[in-house]
N, C-alpha and C positions, 0 to 999 in steps of 0.2 A: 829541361823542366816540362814541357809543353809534352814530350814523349812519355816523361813517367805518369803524366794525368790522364793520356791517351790509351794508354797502357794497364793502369788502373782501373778506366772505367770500362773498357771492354773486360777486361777479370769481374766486376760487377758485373758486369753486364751476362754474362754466362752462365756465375754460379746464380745471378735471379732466375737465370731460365733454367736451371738443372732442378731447384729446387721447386719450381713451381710444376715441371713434367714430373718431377719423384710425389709429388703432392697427389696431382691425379692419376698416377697409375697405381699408387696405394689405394686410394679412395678405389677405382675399377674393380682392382684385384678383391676387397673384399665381397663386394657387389658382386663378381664374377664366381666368386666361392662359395656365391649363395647362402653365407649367413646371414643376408639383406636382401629382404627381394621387396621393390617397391608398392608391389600388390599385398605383400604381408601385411605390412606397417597400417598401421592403427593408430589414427586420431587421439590425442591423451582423450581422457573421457575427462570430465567436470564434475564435481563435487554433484549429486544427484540435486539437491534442494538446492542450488543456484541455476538448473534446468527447470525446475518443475514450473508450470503452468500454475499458478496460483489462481483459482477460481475467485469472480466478483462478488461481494456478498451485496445484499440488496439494496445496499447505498450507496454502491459505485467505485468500494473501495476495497483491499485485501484482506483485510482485519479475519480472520476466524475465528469461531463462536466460543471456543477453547481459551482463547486470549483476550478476550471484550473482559474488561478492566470496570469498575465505579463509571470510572470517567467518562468512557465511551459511552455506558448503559445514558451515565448524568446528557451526554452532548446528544446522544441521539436520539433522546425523551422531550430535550427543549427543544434542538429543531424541529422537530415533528410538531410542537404543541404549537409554535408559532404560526401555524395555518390556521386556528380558529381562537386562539385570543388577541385581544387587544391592548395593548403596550403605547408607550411614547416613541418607544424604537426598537428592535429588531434585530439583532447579525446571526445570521445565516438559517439555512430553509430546508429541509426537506418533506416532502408530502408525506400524509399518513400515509401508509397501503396495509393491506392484510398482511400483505408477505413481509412485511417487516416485523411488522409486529409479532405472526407467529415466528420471525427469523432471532428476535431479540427475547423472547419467551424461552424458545429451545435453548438461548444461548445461556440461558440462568442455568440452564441445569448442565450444560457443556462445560461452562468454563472451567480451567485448572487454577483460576485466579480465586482468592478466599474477597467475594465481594462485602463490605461491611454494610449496604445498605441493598440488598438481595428483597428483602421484604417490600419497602417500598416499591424496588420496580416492579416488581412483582404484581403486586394492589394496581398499582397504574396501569400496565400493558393489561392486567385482564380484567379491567375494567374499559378499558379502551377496544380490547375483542369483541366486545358486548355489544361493542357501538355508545358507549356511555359515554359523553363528552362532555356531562354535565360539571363536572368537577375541573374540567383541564386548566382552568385557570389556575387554579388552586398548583395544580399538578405541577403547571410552568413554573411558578414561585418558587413551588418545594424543590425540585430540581434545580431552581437557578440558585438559590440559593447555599446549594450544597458546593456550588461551582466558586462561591466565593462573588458572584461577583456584585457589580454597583448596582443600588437600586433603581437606574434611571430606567432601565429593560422591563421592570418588575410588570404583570400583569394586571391590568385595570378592569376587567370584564373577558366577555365571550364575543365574539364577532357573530352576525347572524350569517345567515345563509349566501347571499346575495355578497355581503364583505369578503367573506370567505372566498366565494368562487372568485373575487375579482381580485383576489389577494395571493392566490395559487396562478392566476393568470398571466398576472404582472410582477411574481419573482422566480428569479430561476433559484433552482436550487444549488446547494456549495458543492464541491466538490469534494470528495475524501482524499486526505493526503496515503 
C-alpha cells in the first residue's frame, strides 16, 4: 500500500512539473515569435474625463460654471453675505471677492441648467459689483429663504466695518465638497 502512494505521488509529482515547463515555454515561444514584445505594450488608457485635471473654481471647489444649479447660485450668495450682516447665528462663510462675484455673473450666463430664479441673482451680484452692500441684508433673507430654511439665521441688520473685519478674521471659511 505504502508503494502505490509512493508511486502515485511521484506520477504527480512529474506531470506538475511537465505542465508547468509546457506553461512556460508556451508563454516564451509567443514572446519569442514576436507577436509580444514588452516594449510594444501599452498601458490600458482611462476613460479621458476620470484623467482630466478638473480646475478649482473660486471657492475652492470643482463645481463648473456650466453646472451651478439655483442652489449653488442660493449657497454661494448667503455665504458670502454672511461677512457683513448680522444674524443670531451663522453656518458657513465664504469672503466676498471680485473674482467670485465676476466668477458667479459669467456663470449665469454659462450654465446648461434652466435657473428658475436667474433674475434675482442677477440683481444681487451686480449690485454687489458696484460695491453696493446697502441691501445685503435684505439679500441674505431672500436667498436664505429660498433655501427653505429656519428663521433663527434670518438677518437682523448690517455689521459695520470694524464687526466685519473681526468677523472675516475670526472665521474660516467652509470648504466645498
Amino acid at each position: 500500500m505504502k508503494k502505490t502512494f509512493k508511486l502515485l505521488g511521484w506520477s504527480l509529482g512529474i506531470v506538475s512539473t511537465l505542465g508547468v515547463a509546457l506553461y512556460f515555454i508556451s508563454s516564451s515561444a509567443i514572446v519569442s515569435e514576436g507577436s509580444i514584445d514588452e516594449k510594444q505594450v501599452q498601458p490600458v488608457k482611462h476613460n479621458a474625463s476620470n484623467n482630466e485635471k478638473k480646475e478649482e473654481n473660486p471657492f475652492g471647489g470643482y463645481i463648473q460654471q456650466k453646472d451651478l444649479t439655483d442652489k449653488n447660485f442660493n449657497d454661494y450668495i448667503h455665504y458670502m453675505s454672511h461677512q457683513k450682516i448680522d444674524a443670531d447665528s451663522k453656518w458657513g462663510f465664504y469672503q466676498i471677492t471680485d473674482e467670485r462675484i465676476d466668477w458667479l455673473l459669467e456663470g449665469l450666463a454659462k450654465t446648461l441648467v434652466n435657473l428658475e430664479e436667474e433674475e434675482k441673482f442677477k440683481t444681487i451680484l451686480e449690485r454687489w459689483k458696484e460695491d453696493d452692500f446697502s441691501q445685503i441684508d435684505k439679500d441674505h433673507n431672500l436667498v436664505y429663504e429660498s433655501r427653505g430654511e429656519p428663521t433663527t439665521g434670518k438677518a437682523t441688520g448690517i455689521l459695520s466695518e470694524t464687526e466685519e473685519r473681526k468677523y472675516i478674521q475670526n472665521t474660516k471659511e467652509i470648504m466645498e465638497e
